[in-house]
TORDRENLUM-163691 format. One line per 4 residues: number of its first residue (from 0); their letters; for each residue x negated, z negated, y of N, C-alpha, C. Coordinates in nm, 3 decimals. Example, Ala and Ser with C-alpha at 12.3 -4.5 7.8 and 13.67 -1.06 7.14 Angstrom:
2
0) as) -1.319 -0.780 -0.569 -1.230 -0.780 -0.450 -1.320 -0.780 -0.330 ~ -1.285 -0.708 -0.225 -1.367 -0.714 -0.106 -1.290 -0.787 0.003
This chain:
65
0) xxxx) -12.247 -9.927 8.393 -12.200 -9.801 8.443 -12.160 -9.820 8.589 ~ -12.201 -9.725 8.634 -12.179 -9.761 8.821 -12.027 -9.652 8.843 ~ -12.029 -9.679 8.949 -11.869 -9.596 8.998 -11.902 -9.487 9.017 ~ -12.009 -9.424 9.042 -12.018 -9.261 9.007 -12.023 -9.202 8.870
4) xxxx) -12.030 -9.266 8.789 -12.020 -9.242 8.636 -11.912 -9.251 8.591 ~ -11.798 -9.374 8.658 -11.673 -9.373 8.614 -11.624 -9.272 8.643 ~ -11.660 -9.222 8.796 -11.526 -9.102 8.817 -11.581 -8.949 8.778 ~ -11.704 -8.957 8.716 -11.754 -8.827 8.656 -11.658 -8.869 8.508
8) xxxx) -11.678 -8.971 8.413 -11.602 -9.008 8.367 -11.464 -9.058 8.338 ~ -11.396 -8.998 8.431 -11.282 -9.047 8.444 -11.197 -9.037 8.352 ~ -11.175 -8.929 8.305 -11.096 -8.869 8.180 -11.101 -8.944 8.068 ~ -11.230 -8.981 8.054 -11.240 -9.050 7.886 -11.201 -9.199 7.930
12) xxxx) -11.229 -9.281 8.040 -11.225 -9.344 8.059 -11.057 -9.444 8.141 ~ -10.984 -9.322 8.169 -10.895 -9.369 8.225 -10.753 -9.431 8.086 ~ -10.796 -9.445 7.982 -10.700 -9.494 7.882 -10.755 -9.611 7.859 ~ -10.850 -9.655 7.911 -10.892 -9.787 7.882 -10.852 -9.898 7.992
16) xxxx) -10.847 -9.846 8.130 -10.775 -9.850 8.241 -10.595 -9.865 8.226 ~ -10.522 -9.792 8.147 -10.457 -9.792 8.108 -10.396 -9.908 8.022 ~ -10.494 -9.933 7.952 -10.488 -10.067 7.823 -10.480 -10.121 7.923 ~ -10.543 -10.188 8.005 -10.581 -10.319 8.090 -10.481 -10.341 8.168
20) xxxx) -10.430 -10.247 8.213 -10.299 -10.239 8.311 -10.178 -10.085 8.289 ~ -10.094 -10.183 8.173 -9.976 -10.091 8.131 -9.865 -10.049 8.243 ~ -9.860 -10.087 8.335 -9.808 -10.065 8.417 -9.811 -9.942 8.467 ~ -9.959 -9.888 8.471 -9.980 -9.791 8.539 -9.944 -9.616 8.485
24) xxxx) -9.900 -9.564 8.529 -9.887 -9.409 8.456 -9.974 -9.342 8.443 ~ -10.000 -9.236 8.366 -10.072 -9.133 8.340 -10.106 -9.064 8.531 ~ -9.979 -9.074 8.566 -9.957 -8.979 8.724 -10.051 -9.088 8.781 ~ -10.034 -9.195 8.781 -10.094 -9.291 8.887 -10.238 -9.302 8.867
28) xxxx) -10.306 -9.282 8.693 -10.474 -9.244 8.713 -10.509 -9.145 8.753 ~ -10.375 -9.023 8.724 -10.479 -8.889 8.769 -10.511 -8.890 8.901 ~ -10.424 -8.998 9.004 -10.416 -8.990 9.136 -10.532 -9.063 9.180 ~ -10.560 -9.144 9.123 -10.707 -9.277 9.120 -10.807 -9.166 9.105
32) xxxx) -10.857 -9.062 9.042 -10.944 -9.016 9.028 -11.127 -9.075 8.983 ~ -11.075 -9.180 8.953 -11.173 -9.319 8.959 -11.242 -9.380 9.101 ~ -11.191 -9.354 9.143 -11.169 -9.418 9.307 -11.144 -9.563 9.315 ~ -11.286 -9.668 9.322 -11.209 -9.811 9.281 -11.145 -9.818 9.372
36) xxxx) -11.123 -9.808 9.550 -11.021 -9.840 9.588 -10.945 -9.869 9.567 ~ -10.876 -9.670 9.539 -10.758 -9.624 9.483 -10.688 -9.718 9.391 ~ -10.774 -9.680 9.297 -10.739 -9.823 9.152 -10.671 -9.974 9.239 ~ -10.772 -10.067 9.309 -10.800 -10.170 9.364 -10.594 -10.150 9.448
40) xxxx) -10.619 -10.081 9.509 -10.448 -10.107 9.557 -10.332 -10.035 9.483 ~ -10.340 -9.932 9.395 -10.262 -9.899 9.302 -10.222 -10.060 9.215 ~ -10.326 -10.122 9.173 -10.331 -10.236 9.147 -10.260 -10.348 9.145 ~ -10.296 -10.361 9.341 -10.237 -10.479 9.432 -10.110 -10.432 9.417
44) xxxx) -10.041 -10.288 9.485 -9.885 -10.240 9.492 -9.831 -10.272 9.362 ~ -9.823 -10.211 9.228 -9.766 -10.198 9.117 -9.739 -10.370 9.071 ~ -9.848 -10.438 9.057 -9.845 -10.593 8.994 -9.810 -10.689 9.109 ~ -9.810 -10.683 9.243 -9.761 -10.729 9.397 -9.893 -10.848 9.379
48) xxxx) -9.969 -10.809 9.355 -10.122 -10.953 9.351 -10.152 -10.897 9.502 ~ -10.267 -10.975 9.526 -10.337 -10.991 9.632 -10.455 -10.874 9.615 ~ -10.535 -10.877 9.748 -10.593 -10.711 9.694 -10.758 -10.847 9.661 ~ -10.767 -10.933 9.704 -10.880 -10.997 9.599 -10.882 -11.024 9.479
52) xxxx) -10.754 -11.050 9.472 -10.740 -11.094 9.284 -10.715 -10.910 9.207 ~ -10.668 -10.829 9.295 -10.677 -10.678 9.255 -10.842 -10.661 9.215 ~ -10.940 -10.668 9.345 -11.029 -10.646 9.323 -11.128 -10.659 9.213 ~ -11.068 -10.847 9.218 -11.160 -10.916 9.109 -11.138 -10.861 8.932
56) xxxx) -10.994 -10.831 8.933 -10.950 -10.747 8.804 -11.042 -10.622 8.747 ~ -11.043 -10.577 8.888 -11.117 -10.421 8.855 -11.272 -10.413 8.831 ~ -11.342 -10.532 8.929 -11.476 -10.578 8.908 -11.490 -10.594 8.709 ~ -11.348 -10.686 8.677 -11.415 -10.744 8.523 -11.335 -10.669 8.441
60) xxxx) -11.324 -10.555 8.461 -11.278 -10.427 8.386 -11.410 -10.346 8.393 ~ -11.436 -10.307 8.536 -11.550 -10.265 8.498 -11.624 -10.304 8.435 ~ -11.692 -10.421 8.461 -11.812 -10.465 8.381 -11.792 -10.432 8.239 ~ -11.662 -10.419 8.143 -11.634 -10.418 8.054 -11.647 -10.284 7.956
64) x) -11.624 -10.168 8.065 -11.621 -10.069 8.046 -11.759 -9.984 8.034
């Protein structure tokens, strides 16, 4: 699934996002909009990681998803 599918998908998909990173709120996906950025430093800020090891998270989430 490529990143235009996620964020056409976002809705069904953002509780799985959720699983992976409890941290995050309901407010904080609707704001992601599936925007890996978004995600990618919502990420880095909330867990204080690095935005590569953010990145690399979101890379093997995706793939997963």
């Amino acid at each position: 699934m490529n990143w235009e599918q996620v964020k056409g998908n976002w809705n069904q998909i953002k509780g799985k996002a959720r699983e992976e990173w409890g941290e995050l709120t309901d407010d904080d996906l609707a704001e992601v909009r599936g925007e890996r950025e978004q995600l990618v430093g919502l990420i880095q800020k909330k867990y204080g990681i690095a935005k590569e090891e953010a990145e690399r998270q979101v890379d093997q989430w995706h793939a997963a998803v």
